[in-house]
C-alpha positions in Angstrom: -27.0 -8.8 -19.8 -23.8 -10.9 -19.6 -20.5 -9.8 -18.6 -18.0 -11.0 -20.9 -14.7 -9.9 -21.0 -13.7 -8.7 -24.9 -11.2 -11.3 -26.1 -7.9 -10.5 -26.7 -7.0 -10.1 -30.6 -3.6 -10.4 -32.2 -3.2 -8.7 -35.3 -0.8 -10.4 -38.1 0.6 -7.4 -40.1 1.9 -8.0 -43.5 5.7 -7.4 -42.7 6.5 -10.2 -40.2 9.7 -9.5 -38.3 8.3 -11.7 -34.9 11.0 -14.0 -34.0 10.6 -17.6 -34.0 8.3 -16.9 -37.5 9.8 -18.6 -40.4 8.5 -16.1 -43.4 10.0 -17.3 -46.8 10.2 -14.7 -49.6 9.8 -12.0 -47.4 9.8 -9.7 -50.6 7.1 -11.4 -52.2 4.9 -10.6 -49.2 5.4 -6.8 -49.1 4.6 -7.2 -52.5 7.9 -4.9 -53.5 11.6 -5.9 -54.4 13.1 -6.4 -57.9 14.6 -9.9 -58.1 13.5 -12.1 -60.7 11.9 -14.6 -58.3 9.4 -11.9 -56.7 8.6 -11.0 -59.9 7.8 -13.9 -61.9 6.5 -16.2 -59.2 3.6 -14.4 -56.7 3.3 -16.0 -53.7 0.5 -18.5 -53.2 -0.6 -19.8 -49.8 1.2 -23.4 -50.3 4.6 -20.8 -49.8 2.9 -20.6 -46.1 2.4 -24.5 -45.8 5.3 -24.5 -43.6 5.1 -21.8 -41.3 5.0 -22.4 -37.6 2.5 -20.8 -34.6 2.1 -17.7 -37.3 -0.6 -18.7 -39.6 -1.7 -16.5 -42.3 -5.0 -17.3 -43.5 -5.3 -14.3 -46.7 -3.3 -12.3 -48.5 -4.9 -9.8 -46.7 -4.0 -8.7 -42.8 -5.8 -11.0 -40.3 -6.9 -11.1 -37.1 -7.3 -14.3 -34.5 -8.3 -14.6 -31.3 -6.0 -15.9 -28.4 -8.1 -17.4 -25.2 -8.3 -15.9 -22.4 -7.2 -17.7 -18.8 -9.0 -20.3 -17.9 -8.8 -18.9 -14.6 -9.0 -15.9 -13.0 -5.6 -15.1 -11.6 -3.9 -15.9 -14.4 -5.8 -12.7 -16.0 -5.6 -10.3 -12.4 -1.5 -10.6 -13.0 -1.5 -10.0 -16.3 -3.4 -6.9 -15.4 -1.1 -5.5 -12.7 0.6 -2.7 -13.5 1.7 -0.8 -10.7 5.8 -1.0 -9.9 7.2 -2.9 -7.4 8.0 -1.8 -4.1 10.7 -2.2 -1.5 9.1 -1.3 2.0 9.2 -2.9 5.6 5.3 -2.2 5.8 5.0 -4.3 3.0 7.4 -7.1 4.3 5.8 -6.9 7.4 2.1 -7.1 6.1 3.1 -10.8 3.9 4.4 -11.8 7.0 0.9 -11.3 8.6 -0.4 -12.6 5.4 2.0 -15.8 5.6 1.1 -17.0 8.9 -3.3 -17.2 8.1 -3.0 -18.7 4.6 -7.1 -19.6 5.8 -7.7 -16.0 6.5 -6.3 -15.1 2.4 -8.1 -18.4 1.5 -11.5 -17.9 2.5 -11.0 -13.8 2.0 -10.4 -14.9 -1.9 -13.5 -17.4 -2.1 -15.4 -15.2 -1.6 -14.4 -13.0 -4.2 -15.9 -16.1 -6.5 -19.2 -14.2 -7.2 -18.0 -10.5 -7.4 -14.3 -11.0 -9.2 -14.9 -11.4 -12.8 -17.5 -8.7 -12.5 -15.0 -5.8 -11.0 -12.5 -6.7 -13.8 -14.9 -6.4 -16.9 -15.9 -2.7 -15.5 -11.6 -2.1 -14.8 -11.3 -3.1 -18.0 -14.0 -1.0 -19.6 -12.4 2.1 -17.6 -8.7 1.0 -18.6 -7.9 0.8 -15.1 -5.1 -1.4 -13.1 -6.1 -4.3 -11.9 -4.7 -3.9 -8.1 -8.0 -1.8 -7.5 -9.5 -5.3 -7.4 -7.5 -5.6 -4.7 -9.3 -2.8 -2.4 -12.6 -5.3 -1.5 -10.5 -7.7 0.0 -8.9 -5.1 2.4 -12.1 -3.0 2.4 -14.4 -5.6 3.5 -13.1 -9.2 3.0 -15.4 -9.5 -0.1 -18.4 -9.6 2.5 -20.9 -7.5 1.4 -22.9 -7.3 4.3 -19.5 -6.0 6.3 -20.5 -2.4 8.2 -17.7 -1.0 10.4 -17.2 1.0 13.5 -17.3 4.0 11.4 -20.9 3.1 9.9 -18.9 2.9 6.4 -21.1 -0.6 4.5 -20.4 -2.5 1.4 -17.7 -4.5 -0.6 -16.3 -0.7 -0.8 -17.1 0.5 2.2 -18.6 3.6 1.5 -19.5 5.9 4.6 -23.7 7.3 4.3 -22.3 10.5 3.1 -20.3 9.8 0.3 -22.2 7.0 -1.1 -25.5 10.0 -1.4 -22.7 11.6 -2.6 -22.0 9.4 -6.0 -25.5 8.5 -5.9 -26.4 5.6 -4.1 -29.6 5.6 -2.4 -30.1 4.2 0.8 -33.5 4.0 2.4 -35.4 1.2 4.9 -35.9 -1.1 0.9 -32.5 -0.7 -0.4 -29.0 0.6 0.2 -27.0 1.2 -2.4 -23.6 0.9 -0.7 -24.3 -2.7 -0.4 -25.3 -3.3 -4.0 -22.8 -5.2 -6.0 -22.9 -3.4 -9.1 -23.8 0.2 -8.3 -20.9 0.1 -5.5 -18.6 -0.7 -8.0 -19.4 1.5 -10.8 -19.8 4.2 -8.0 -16.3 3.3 -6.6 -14.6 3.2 -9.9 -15.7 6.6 -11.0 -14.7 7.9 -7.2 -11.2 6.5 -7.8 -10.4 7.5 -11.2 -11.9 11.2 -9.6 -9.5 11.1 -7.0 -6.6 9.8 -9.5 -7.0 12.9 -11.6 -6.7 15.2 -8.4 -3.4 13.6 -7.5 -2.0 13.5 -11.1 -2.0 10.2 -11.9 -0.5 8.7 -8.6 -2.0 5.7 -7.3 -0.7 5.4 -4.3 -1.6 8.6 -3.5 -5.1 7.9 -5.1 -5.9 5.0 -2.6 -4.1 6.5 0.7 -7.3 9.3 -0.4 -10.0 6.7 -0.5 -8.9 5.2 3.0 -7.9 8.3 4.5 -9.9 11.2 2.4 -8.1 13.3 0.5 -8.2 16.3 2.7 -5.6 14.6 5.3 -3.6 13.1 1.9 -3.0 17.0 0.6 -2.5 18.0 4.2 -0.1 16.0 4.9 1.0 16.4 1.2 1.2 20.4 2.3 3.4 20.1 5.4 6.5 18.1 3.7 6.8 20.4 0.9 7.1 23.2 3.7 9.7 21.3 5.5 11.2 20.5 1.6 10.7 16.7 1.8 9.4 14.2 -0.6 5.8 14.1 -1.5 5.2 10.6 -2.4 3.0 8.2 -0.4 5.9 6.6 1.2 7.5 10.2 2.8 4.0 11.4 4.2 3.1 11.4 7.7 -0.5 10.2 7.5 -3.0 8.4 10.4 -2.0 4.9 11.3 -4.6 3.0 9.5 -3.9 4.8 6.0 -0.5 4.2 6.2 -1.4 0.1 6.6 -3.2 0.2 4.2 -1.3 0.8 0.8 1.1 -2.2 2.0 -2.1 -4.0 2.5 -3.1 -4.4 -1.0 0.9 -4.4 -2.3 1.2 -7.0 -0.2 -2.3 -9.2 -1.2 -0.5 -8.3 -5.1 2.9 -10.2 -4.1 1.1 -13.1 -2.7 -1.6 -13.3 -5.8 1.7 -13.3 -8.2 3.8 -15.7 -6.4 1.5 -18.0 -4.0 3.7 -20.7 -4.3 6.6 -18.8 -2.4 4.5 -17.9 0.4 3.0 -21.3 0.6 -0.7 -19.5 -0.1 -3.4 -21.7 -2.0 -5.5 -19.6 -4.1 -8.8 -21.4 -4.6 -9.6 -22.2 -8.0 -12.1 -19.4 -9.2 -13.1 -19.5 -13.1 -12.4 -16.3 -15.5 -16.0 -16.4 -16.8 -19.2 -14.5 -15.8 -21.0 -15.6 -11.9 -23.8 -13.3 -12.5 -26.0 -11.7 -15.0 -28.2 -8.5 -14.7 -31.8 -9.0 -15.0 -34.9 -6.1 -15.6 -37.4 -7.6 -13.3 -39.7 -4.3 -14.2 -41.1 -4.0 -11.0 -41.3 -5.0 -7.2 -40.4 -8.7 -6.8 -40.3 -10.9 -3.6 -37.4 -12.0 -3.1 -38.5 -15.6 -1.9 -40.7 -15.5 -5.6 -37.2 -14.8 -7.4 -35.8 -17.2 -5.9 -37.8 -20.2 -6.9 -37.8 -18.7 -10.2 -34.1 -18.8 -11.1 -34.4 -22.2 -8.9 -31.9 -21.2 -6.2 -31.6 -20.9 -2.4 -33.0 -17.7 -0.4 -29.3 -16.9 0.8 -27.5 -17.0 -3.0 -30.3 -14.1 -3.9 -29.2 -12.0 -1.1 -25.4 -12.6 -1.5 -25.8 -11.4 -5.1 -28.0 -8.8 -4.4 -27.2 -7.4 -1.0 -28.6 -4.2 -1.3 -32.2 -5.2 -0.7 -32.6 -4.9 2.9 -35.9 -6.5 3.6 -38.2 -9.4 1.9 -38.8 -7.7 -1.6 -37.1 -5.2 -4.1 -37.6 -1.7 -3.4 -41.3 -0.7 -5.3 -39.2 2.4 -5.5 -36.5 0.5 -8.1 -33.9 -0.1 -8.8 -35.7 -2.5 -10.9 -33.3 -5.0 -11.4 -31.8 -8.3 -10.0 -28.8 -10.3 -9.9 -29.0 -13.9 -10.8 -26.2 -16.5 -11.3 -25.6 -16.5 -14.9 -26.2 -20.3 -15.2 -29.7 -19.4 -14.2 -30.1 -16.4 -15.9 -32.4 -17.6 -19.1 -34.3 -20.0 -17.4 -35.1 -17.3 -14.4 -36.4 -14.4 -17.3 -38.5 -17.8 -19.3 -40.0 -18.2 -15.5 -40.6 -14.3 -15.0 -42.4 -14.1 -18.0 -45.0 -16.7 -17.6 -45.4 -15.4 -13.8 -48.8 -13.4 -13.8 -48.2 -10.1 -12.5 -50.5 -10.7 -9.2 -48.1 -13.0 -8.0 -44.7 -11.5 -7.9 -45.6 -9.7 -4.8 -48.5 -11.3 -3.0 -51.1 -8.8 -1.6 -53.7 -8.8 1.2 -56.9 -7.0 2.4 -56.7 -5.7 5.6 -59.6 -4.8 8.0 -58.9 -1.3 10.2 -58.8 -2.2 14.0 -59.9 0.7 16.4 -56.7 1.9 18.1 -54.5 0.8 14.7 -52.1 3.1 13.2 -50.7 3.1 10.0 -47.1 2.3 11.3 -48.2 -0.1 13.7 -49.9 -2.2 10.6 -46.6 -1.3 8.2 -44.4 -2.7 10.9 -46.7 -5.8 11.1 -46.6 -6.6 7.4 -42.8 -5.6 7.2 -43.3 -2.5 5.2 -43.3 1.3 5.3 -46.3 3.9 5.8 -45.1 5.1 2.8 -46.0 2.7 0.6 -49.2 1.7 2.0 -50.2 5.4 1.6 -49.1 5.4 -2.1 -50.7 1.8 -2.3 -54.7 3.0 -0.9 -54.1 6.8 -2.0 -54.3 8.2 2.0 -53.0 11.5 1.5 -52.0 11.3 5.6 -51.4 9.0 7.9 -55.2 9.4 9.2 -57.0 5.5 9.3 -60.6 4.6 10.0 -61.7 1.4 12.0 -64.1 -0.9 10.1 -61.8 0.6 6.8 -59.6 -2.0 4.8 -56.2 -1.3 3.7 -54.6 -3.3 1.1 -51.4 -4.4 1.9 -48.6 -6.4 0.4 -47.3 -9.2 2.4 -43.9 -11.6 2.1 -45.0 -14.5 0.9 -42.9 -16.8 3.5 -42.4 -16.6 7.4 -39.7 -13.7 7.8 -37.1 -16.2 9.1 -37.0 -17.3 5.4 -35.6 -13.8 4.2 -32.4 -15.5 6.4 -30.1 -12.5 5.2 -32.8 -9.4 5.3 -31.6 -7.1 7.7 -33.9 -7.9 10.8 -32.9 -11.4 10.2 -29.6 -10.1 9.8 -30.1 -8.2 13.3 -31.4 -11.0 14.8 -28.7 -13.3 14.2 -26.0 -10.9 15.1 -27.9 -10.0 18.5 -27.7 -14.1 19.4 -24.3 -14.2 19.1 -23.4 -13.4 22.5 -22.9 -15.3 25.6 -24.4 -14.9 29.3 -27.9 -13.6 30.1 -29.3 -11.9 27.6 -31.3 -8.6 28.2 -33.3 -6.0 25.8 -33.0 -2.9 26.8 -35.7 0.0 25.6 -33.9 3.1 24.4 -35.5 6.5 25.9 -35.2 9.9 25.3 -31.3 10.9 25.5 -30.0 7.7 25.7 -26.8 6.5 23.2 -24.8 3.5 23.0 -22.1 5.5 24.8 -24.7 5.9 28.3 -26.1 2.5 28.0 -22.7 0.8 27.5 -21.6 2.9 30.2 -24.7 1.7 32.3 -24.3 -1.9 32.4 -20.0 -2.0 32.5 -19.7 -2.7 28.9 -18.0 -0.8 25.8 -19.7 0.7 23.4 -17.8 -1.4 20.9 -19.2 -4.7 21.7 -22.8 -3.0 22.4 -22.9 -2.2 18.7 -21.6 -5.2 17.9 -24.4 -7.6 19.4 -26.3 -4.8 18.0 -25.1 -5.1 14.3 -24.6 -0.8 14.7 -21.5 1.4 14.7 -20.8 3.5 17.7 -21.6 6.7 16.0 -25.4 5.1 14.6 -28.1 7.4 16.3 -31.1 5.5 18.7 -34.4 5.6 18.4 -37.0 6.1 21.1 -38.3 2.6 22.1 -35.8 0.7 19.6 -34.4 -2.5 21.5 -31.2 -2.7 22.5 -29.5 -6.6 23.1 -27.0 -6.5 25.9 -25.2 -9.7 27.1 -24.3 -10.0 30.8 -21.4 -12.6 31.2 -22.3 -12.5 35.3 -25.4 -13.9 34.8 -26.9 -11.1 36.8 -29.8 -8.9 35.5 -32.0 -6.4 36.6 -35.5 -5.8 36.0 -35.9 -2.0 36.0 -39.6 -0.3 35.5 -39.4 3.4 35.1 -41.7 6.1 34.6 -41.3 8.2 31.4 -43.4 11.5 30.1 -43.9 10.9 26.1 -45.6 13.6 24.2 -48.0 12.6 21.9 -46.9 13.3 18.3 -48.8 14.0 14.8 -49.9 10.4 13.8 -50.1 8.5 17.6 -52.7 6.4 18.6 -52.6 4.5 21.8 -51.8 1.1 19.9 -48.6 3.0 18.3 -47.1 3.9 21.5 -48.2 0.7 23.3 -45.9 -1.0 20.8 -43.4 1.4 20.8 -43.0 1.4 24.4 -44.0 -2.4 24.8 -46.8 -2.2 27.0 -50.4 -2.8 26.8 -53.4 -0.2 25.3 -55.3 -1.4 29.1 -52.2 -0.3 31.1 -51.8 3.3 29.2 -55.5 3.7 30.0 -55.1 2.9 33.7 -51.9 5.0 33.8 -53.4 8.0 32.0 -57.4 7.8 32.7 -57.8 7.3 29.0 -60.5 5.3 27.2 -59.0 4.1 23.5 -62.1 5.7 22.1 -61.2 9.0 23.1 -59.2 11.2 20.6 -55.1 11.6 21.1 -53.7 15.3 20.4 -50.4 15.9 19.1 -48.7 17.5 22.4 -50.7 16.0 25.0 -48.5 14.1 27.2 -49.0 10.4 29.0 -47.4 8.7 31.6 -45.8 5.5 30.5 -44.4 3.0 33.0 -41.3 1.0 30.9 -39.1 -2.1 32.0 -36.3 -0.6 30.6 -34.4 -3.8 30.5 -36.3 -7.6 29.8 -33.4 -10.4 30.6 -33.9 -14.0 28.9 -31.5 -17.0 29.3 
């Protein structure tokens, strides 16, 4: 479906008292009044011939539609409608604002694809149009932004409270990143929070930065000490307080660039995207072609896919620029149903596991249990397995999130190492480790400092010395429910020969959950 916004309509009643109308006989019109005239000459519609921008068409009332902007900011200031306010935060933030006009610029380009939809769902919710305001503070209209505080999204919603308004996140999709979903869940979040602080928006957003258990808090202690209770009287964490002048700020700018010498980009008040039922799992590379677009405008539209397909799990539906919206469902149609995900037959290995073979084919056990009907994770050699498969190289997929990963982990500068997370390690140990912060290790590492490790996940670490170790040591793992001797030689990145040297294993021989084995890791592998 399309996203139009409903036109405006201006109604002409029967009694006209708009200025700047000319309305002759006014009497005659209403139909009432005793003078001769009224009375023995009705009023035709050559009485109207004359009338200026107020056209009647009947003698009925009428209705005609007035267009809407052209452009897009024309309608966002129109749709403003919180009061102004007189605040050094505020004066301070435009001045911020004033001296990166590129930072503003390229903050509102991006807005392009994701604009026009936010409005049509304020409007349909009759809220103010400054909400629109909270991506570009949120998350610069990138929807791929994840913050120190693991929060993801154009709305930034923390793991928690997106489960919370129900958007799912698993290792297909995440929900907090999906254009739509995010703002229909942060719409209903806001106008939830609006009605618990009676209609006060300042109030309403200072909740959805801060939470609303500091806002009452704080809300609490000045009505002990008999202060005011509005936003600007409450003593509330540093960032919080930034951020309400944030967005009044971006508002004063958006309805007077001119003044600040701020060039808003030309961004059209009309549909970027349309919603498509797809019905089922779709590669994304397939959906591409098919609405005859690039790879990276699929995954900017629909950010919430994480990996080379839709989830087979749903939601069952893609975005799609609307330009390309008909001729992409025309293409869907004639595409026969083997092809929208392609599939392939693989032969069991001895020592495979069924992660081992999901993380090869970019997948999940899951699935390939659903898929072959395995009711556990048990595999035979000489078995097959059918398995679906992207249908391009993964560096296609350039904005999945292990290409995503990858990119992020190249950014920096130095020697590079890869360092193998073991048993009680965190970012805060191995930052502390190799004289860096845990800041920067999460970001080479596309994290947040608070994101959990995995056993034998690989960390990125850049050494600006250009010195690096090679370090081998010797770990215990227990074998767990599932193992085979190829699944921990991956995991571990070692060989199946060397953990049957280490261990005096064949790979024949039958692995027990809580046996242990000796594995000897290079904790750290350094490349230039």
């Amino acid at each position: 479906m399309l996203f139009n916004r409903a036109p405006y309509t201006l109604c002409l009643i029967t009694a006209l008292f708009i200025t700047g109308c000319n309305v002759p006989n006014l009497q005659s019109l209403t139909g009432g009044g005793s003078t001769p005239d009224s009375a023995e000459i009705p009023a035709t519609k050559s009485d109207f011939a004359d009338l200026d921008p107020c056209l009647i068409y009947d003698d009925e009332l009428q209705t005609f539609e007035v267009p809407e902007p052209v452009e897009i900011w024309p309608r966002i200031r129109e749709g403003f409608t919180f009061p102004d306010y007189a605040d050094a935060r505020i004066a301070k933030r435009l001045a911020w604002y004033n001296k990166r006009p590129r930072h503003i610029g390229a903050v509102t380009q991006r807005g392009e694809l994701y604009l026009h939809y936010i409005l049509e769902k304020l409007d349909e919710r009759g809220l103010p149009y400054e909400l629109a305001l909270i991506p570009m503070i949120e998350s610069g209209f990138d929807p791929f932004a994840y913050s120190y505080a693991t929060a993801s999204g154009l709305w930034q919603f923390m793991p928690y409270t997106g489960k919370h308004l129900g958007l799912e996140q698993n290792w297909w999709y995440d929900g907090r990143r999906d254009v739509t979903a995010s703002t229909e869940a942060a719409l209903t979040y806001l106008t939830k929070l609006n009605k618990q602080f009676d209609g006060d928006w300042l109030l309403t957003l200072a909740a959805y930065n801060g939470g609303q258990g500091n806002v009452r808090k704080a809300i609490r202690r000045n009505k002990k000490k008999g202060k005011p209770t509005d936003f600007w009287a409450l003593d509330l964490p540093s960032q919080t307080e930034q951020y309400i002048p944030k967005i009044l700020a971006l508002k004063e700018i958006i309805l007077r660039p001119d003044m600040y010498n701020i060039s808003l980009p030309a961004i059209a008040n009309a549909p970027y995207f349309a919603l498509a039922n797809v019905g089922g799992q779709l590669d994304l590379a397939q959906a591409a072609k098919l609405a005859d677009v690039e790879i990276d405008e699929i995954y900017q539209l629909n950010p919430g896919f994480n990996r080379w397909a839709t989830s087979p799990d749903g939601p069952h539906y893609l975005v799609v620029p609307a330009t390309k919206y008909d001729g992409f469902l025309q293409a869907l149609q004639e595409l026969p149903a083997s092809e929208r995900v392609t599939w392939e037959r693989y032969t069991i290995k001895n020592g495979d596991a069924l992660s081992t073979i999901a993380k090869k084919y970019n997948t999940t056990t899951a699935l390939l249990q659903d898929i072959n009907q395995l009711k556990s994770n048990t595999i035979r050699a000489g078995k097959t397995l059918l398995v679906p498969r992207a249908s391009e190289d993964n560096q296609f997929y350039v904005l999945s999130s292990a290409e995503r990963l990858k990119t992020r982990q190249a950014l920096g500068k130095g020697t590079r190492m890869e360092y193998i997370v073991r048993s009680g390690d965190s970012l805060w140990t191995i930052a502390r480790q190799y004289k860096t912060s845990t800041g920067q290790l999460a970001t080479w590492n596309n994290m947040a400092p608070r994101d959990t490790l995995r056993v034998g996940q690989k960390i990125v670490i850049w050494d600006k010395t250009g010195k690096s170790s090679n370090e081998t040591r010797k770990i215990r793992y227990k074998v767990r429910s599932g193992d085979s001797l190829a699944r921990i030689a991956d995991k571990f990145g070692v060989t199946i020969r060397k953990l049957e040297h280490w261990n005096g294993i064949n790979r024949k021989d039958i692995l027990r959950p809580g046996k242990t084995l000796t594995v000897h890791v290079n904790v750290v592998e350094t490349s230039s």
